[in-house]
C-alpha positions as CSV (number, residue, x, y, z in Angstrom):
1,X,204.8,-34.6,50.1
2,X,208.7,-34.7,50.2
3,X,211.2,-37.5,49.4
4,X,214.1,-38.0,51.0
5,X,217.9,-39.0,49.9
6,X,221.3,-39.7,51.3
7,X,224.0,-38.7,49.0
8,X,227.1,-39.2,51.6
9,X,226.6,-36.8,54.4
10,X,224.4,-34.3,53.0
11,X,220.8,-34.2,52.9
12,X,218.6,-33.8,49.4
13,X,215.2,-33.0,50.3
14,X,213.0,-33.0,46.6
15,X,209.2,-31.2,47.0
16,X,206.4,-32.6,44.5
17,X,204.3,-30.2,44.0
18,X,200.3,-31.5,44.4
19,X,198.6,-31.4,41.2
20,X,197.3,-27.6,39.8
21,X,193.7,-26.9,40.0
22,X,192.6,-26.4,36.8
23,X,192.4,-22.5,35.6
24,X,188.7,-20.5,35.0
25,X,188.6,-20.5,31.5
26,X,186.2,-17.8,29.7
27,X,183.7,-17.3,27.2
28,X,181.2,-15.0,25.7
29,X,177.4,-15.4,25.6
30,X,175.3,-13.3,22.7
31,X,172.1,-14.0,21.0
32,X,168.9,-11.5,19.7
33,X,165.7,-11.0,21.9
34,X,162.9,-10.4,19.2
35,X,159.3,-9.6,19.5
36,X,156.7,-12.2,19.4
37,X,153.4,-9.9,19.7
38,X,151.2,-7.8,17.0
39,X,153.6,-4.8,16.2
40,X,152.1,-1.9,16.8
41,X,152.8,2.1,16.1
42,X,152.8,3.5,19.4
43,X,151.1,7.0,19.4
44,X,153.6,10.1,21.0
45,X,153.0,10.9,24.5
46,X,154.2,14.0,25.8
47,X,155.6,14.6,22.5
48,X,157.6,11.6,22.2
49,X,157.8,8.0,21.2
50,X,156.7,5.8,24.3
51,X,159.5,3.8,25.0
52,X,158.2,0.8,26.6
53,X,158.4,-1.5,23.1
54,X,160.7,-0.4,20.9
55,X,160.1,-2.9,18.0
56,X,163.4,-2.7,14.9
57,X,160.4,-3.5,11.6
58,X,163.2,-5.1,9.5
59,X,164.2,-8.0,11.8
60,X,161.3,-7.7,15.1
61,X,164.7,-7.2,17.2
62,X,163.2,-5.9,20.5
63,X,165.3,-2.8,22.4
64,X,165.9,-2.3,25.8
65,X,165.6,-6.3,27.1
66,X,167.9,-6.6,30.1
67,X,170.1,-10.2,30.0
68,X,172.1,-11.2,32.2
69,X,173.7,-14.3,34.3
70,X,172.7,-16.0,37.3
71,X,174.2,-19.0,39.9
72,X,172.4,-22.3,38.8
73,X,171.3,-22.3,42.9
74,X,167.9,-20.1,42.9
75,X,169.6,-19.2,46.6
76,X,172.3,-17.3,45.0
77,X,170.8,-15.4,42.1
78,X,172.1,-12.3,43.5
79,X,175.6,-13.3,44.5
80,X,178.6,-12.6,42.7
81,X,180.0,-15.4,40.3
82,X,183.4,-15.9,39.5
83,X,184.9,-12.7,37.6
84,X,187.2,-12.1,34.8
85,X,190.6,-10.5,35.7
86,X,189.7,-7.7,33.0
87,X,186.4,-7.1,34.6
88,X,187.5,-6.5,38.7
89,X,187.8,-2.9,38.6
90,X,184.6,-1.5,38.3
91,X,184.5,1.1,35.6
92,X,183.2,3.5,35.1
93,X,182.6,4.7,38.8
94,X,179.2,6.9,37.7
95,X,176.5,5.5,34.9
96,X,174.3,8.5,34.0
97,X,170.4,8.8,33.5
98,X,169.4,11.6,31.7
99,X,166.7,13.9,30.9
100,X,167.4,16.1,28.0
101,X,163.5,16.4,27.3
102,X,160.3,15.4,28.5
103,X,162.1,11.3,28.7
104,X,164.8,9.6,30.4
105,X,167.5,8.4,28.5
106,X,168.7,6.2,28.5
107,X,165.7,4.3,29.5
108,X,167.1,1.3,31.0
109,X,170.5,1.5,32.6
110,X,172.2,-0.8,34.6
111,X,174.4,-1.2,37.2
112,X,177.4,-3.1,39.0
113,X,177.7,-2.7,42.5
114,X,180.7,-0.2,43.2
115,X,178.8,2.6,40.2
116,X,176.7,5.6,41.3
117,X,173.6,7.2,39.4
118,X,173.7,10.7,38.5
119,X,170.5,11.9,37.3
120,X,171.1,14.7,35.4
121,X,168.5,17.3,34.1
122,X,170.3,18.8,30.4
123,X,166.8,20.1,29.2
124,X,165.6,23.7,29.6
125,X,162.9,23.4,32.4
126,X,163.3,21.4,35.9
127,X,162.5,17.6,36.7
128,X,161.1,15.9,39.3
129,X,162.8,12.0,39.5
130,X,161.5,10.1,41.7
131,X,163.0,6.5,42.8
132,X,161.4,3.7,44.3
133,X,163.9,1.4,45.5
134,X,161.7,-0.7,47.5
135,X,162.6,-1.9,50.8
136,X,166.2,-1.9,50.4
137,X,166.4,1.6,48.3
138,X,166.9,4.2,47.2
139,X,164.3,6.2,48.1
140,X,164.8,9.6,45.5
141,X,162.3,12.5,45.1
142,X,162.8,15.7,44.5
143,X,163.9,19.0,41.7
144,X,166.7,19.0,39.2
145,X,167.3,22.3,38.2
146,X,168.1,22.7,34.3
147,X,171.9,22.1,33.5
148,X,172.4,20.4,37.2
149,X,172.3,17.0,38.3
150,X,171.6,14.8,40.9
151,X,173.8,11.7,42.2
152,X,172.7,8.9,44.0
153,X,175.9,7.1,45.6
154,X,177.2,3.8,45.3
155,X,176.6,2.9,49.2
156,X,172.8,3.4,48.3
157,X,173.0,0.3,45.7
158,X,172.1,-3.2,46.5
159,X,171.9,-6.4,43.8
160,X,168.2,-7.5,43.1
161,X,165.9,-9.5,40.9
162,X,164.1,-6.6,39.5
163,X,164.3,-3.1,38.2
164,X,164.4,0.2,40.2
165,X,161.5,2.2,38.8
166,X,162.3,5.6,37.8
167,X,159.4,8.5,37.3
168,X,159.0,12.1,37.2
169,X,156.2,13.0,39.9
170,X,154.9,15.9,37.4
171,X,154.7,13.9,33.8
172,X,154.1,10.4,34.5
173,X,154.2,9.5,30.9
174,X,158.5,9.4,31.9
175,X,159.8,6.5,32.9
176,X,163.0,4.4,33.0
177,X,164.3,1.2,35.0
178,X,167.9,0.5,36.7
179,X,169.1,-2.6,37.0
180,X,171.7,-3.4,39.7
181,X,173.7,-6.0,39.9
182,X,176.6,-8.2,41.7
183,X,179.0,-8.8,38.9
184,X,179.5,-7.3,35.6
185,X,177.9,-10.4,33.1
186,X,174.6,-8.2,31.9
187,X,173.5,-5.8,29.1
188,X,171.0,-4.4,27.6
189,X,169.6,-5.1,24.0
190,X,170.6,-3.0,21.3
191,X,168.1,-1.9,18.4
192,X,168.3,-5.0,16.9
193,X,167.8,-6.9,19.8
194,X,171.4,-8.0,20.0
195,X,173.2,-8.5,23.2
196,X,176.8,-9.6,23.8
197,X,177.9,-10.8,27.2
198,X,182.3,-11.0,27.2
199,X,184.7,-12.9,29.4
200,X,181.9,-15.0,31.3
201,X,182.8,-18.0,33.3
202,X,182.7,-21.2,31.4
203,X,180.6,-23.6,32.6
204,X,176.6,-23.7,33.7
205,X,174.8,-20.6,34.7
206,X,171.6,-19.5,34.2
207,X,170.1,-16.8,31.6
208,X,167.9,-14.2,32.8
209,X,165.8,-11.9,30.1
210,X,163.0,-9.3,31.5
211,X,161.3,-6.7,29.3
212,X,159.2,-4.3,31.1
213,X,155.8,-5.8,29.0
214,X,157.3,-9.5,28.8
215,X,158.4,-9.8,32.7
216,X,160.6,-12.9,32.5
217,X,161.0,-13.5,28.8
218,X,162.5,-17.2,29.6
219,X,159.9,-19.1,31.6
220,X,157.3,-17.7,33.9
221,X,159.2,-17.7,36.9
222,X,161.5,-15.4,38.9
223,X,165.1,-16.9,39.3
224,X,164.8,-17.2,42.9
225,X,162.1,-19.5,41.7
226,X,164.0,-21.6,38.9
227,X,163.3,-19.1,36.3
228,X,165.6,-18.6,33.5
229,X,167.6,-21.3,31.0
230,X,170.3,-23.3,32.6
231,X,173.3,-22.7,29.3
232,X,176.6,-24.1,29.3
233,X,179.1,-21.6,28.8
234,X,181.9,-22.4,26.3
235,X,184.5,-20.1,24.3
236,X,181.8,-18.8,22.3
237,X,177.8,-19.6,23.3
238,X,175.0,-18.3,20.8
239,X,171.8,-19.1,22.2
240,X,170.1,-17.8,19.2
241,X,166.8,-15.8,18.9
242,X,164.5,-15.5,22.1
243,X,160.9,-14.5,21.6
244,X,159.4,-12.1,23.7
245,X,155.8,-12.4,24.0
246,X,153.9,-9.6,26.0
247,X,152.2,-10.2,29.0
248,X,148.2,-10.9,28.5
């Protein structure tokens, strides 16, 4: 809009600027996912402690729960939402799965569009991974020497509701999961169950938790189904402690 003056012969044009939209403010989400079932001492297989519930005694935090944010639309669960300035540049470009015995480790990973996997082998004897990406991949089978590694690129990566399954075709006691997704608001639970979610968009989105033995932790439902809890995100959101409660 412009107004108009005339001061003798000249012209004085004055421009009102239309009102600012208001700016994407930020926030961080964190809470605790702990374990709701009987704790039990899981037996070594393969040598090893199984890895599917990894139970901290002193507080029942749970360990390797994947969290993370979703659109309030069920239609847009796997769409990008808005990102932090801090958080454009996806870094780092390669997130590594390892196999430095007879496990994966770590044995959830996840990933933001724009990363590769390397699968690398740094035991003594080969591996075979094999990945079963569905039908929109990857599809990954085959030997890592020891000391070598394999790398799955970015291209290969599409966002989706759930894990990538990842197994060795010779001891099928190993197993991990990757997670891929559109926009950098996930993590994984630490040993105590913790998670910490930084520089999320303020305002209402949707938490996601899955466990490999809980499935959806939050509700019974996928997301593209309404699954989830609906949180609005301020400067600092605690949504507490979230039970997990296996699968009977």
């Amino acid at each position: 809009m412009s107004r108009t003056s005339l001061i003798g012969a000249a012209v004085l044009t004055l421009t009102l600027a239309a009102p600012a939209e208001a700016q994407q403010k930020w926030g961080t989400v964190k809470g605790q996912v702990v374990w709701a079932g009987p704790v039990v001492v899981p037996r070594p297989v393969g040598g090893r402690a199984p890895q599917n519930v990894v139970v901290n005694p002193r507080n029942n935090g749970l360990k390797w729960v994947v969290v993370w944010l979703v659109d309030v639309d069920p239609a847009k669960v796997t769409e990008p939402i808005p990102t932090h300035p801090a958080l454009a540049k996806v870094m780092p470009a390669k997130v590594e799965l390892d196999c430095p015995g007879l496990e994966f480790e770590p044995h959830v990973v996840a990933l933001r569009i724009g990363q590769s996997l390397v699968l690398k082998n740094s035991s003594g004897v080969p591996v075979n991974p094999d990945l079963k990406g569905g039908k929109i991949g990857p599809h990954l089978i085959g030997i890592v020497p020891p000391g070598k590694n394999v790398e799955v690129p970015a291209k290969e990566f599409k966002p989706r509701l759930m894990p990538i399954p990842v197994a060795c075709s010779v001891n099928n006691w190993m197993k991990a999961y990757a997670f891929v997704f559109s926009h950098p608001y996930f993590a994984v639970t630490d040993a105590d169950g913790n998670f910490v979610i930084k520089n999320a968009p303020q305002g209402k989105y949707r938490l996601v938790v899955w466990h490999e033995e809980c499935g959806w932790v939050i509700g019974e439902k996928s997301p593209a189904k309404g699954g989830g809890k609906v949180i609005d995100i301020a400067a600092l959101t605690d949504v507490g402690k979230i039970q997990a409660k296996p699968i009977e």
